[in-house]
C-alpha positions as a Python dict, from the first residue, in 0.01 Angstrom:
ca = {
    (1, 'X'): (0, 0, 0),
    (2, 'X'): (-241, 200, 138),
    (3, 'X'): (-383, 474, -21),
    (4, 'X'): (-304, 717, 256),
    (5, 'X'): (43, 666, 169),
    (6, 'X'): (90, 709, -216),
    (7, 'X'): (233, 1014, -402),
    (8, 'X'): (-20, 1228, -597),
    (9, 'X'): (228, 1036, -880),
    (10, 'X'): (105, 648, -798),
    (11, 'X'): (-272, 787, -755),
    (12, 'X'): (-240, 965, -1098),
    (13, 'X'): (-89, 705, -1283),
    (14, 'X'): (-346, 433, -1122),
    (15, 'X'): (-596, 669, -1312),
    (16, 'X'): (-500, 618, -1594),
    (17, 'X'): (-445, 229, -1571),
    (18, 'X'): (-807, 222, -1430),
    (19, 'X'): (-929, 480, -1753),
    (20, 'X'): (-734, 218, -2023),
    (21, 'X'): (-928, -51, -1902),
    (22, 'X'): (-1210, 112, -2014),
    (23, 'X'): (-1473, -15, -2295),
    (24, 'X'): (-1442, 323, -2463),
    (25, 'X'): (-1104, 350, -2441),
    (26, 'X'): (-1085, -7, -2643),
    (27, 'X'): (-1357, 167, -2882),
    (28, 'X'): (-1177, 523, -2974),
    (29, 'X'): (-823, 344, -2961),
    (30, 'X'): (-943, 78, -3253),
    (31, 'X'): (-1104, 406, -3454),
    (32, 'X'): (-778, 560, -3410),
    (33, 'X'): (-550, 290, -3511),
    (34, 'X'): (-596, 420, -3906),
    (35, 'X'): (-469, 778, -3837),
    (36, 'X'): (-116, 637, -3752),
    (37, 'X'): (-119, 448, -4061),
    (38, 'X'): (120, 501, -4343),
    (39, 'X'): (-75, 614, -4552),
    (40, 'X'): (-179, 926, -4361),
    (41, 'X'): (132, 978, -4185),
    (42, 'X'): (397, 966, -4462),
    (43, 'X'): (651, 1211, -4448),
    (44, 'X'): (592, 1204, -4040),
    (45, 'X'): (589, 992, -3798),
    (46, 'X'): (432, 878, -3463),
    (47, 'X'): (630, 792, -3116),
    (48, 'X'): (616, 473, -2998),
    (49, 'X'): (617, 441, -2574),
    (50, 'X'): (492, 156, -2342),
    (51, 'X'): (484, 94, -2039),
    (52, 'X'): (426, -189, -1765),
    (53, 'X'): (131, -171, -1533),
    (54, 'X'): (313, 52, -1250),
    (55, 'X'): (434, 271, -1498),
    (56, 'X'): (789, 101, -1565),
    (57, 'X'): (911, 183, -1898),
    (58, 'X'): (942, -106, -2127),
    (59, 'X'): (996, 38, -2408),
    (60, 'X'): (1139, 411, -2423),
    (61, 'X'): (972, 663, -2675),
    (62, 'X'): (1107, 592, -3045),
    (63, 'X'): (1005, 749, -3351),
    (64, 'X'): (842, 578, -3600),
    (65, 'X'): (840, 720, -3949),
    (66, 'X'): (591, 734, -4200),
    (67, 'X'): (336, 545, -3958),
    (68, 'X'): (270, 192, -3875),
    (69, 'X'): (229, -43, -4146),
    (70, 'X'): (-79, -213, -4213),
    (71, 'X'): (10, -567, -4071),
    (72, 'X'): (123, -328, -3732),
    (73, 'X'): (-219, -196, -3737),
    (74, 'X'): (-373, -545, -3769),
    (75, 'X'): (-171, -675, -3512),
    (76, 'X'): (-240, -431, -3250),
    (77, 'X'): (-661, -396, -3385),
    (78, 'X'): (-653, -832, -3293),
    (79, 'X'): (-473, -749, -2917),
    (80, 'X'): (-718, -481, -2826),
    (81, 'X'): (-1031, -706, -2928),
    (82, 'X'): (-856, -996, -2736),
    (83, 'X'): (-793, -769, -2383),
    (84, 'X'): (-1144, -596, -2438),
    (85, 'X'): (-1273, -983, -2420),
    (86, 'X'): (-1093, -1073, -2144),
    (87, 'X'): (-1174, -766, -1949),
    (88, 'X'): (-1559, -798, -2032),
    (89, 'X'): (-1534, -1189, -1943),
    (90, 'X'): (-1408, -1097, -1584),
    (91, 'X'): (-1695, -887, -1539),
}
């Protein structure tokens, strides 16, 4: 598609595709991962949402309560080091 042709909606989300790829976006998102845990978020809660490159939903917002559990954490902390090495292996 060319870009002459996509809505200010495509062009916005391909920013932030392009912006998640990002080595510092792999960097604050792993210092982050603690302040959903449950141990700082009990009694709260944090919203789960992804998405498919293209912006499809694939999973709708749900609430998560009291934070993700440690093994969650782990689990997503090993997916962003494995992406953030596949990413700097293209390069």
């Amino acid at each position: 598609m060319s870009h002459v042709n996509k809505t200010k909606q495509q062009l916005q989300r391909e920013i932030v595709e392009l912006k998640a790829q990002m080595a510092s976006s792999y960097a604050l998102a792993g210092v982050n991962l603690a302040k959903v845990s449950d141990k700082n978020l009990m009694g709260s809660g944090v919203l789960l949402e992804l998405s498919f490159i293209g912006g499809k939903d694939a999973i709708s917002p749900v609430m998560i309560h009291n934070g993700l559990s440690p093994a969650t954490i782990d689990a997503i902390r090993l997916d962003l080091i494995a992406s953030h090495k596949l990413l700097s292996f293209k390069a």
